[in-house]
N, C-alpha and C positions, 0 to 999 in steps of 0.2 A: 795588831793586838786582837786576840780572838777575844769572844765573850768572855769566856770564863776566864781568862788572864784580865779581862778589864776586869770582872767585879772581885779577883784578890786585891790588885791595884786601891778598888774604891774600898775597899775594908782596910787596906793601910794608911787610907786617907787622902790615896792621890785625887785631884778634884779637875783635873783635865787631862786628857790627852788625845795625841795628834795622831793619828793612824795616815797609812802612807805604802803606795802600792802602784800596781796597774790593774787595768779593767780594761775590759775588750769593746769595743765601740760597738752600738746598735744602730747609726745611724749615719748617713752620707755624710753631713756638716764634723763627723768628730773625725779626723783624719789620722793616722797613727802618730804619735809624738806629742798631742794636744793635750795642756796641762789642763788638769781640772779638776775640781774641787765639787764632789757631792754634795749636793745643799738638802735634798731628801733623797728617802729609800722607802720602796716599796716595800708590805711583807710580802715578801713571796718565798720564804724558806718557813722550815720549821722550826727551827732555833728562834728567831725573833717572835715566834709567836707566843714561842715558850714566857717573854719577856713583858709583852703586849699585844692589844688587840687595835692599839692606833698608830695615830703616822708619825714615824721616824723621821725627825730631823737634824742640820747640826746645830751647834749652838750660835747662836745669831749675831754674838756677840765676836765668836770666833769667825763666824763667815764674812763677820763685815773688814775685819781683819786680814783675809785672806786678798781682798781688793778686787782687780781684775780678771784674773785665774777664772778660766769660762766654768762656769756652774750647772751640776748638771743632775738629772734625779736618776737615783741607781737603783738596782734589783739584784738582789742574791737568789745564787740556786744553789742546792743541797750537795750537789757530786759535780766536780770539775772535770770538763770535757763533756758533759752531759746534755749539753744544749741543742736539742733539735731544732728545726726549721720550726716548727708549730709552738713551738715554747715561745721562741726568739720572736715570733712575730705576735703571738699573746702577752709578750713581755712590753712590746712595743706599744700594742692596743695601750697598756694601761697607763701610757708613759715613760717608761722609761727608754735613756740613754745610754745610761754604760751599766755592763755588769762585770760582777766579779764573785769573790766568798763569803767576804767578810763586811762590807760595809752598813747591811742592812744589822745583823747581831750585832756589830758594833753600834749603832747609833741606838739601836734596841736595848740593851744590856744600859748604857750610857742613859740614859734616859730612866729607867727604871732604879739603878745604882747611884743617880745624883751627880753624874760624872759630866762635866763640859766636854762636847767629843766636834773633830772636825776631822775629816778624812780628803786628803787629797793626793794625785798620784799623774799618772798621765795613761794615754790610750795604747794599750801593746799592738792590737789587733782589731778587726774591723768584721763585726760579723756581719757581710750584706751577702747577697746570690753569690756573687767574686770573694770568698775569704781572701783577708790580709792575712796571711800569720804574722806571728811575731817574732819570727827568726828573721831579725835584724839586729845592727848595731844599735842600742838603747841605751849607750854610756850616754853620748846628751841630754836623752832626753832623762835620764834619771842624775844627771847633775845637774838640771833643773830643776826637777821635783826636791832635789836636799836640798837647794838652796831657795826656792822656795818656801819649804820647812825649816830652815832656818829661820830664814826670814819674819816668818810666823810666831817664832818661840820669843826672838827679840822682840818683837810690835807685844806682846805679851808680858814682857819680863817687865817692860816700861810700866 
């Protein structure tokens, strides 16, 4: 769910949702396939700043929810495929683990909109010296991720 789709969602009254993805690993410990659940997000795009000027996180209620799912703090950049070496290791500097597109304006907009938001997905690819791509097989690992988001919506629905 991109920002502007969540804050029609929060104008029609929807009051959670679960965003759900991959994110490329910044770090040795996140191996490709590794499910994980962003618990904060850096600003580092322009979009969420559009939303806010503090720190994004998910909803605590929904993370505790999430259980074991390794957790991890994320960073968005503005163009896909745009991540230099210098970025990636400034991205690192500040924390973060996994990045991607969307998870920072999600948690941004979600926050801003009233909206309960918890983002979870797994690791396509591994940006260290050695890229991993992610031309692999990821049926697995993403019939993990849905049933882990199922999972989520049940512990929820309860």
């Amino acid at each position: 769910v991109c920002s502007s789709d969540l804050e029609e969602l929060a104008c029609l009254g929807v009051k959670t949702i679960i965003g759900y993805g991959a994110v490329g690993g910044l770090t040795a410990d996140l191996a490709q396939g590794t499910q994980i659940v962003i618990d904060n997000a850096l600003l580092t795009d322009g979009t969420s700043r559009s939303y806010t000027d503090g720190p994004v996180r998910a909803d605590t209620d929904l993370l505790d929810l999430a259980g074991s799912i390794t957790r991890v703090t994320g960073a968005t950049v503005d163009a896909i495929y745009r991540e230099t070496p210098e970025l990636i290791d400034d991205l690192r500097s500040q924390g973060a683990q996994a990045i991607n597109l969307e998870v920072t304006p999600f948690y941004a907009a979600g926050k801003t909109c009233g909206v309960r938001c918890l983002w979870l997905g797994y690791v396509s690819d591994v940006l260290l010296d050695d890229w991993q791509d992610w031309f692999e097989d990821r049926s697995a690992w993403n019939e993990t991720a849905t049933r882990n988001c199922v999972d989520l919506v049940t512990a929820i629905s309860r």
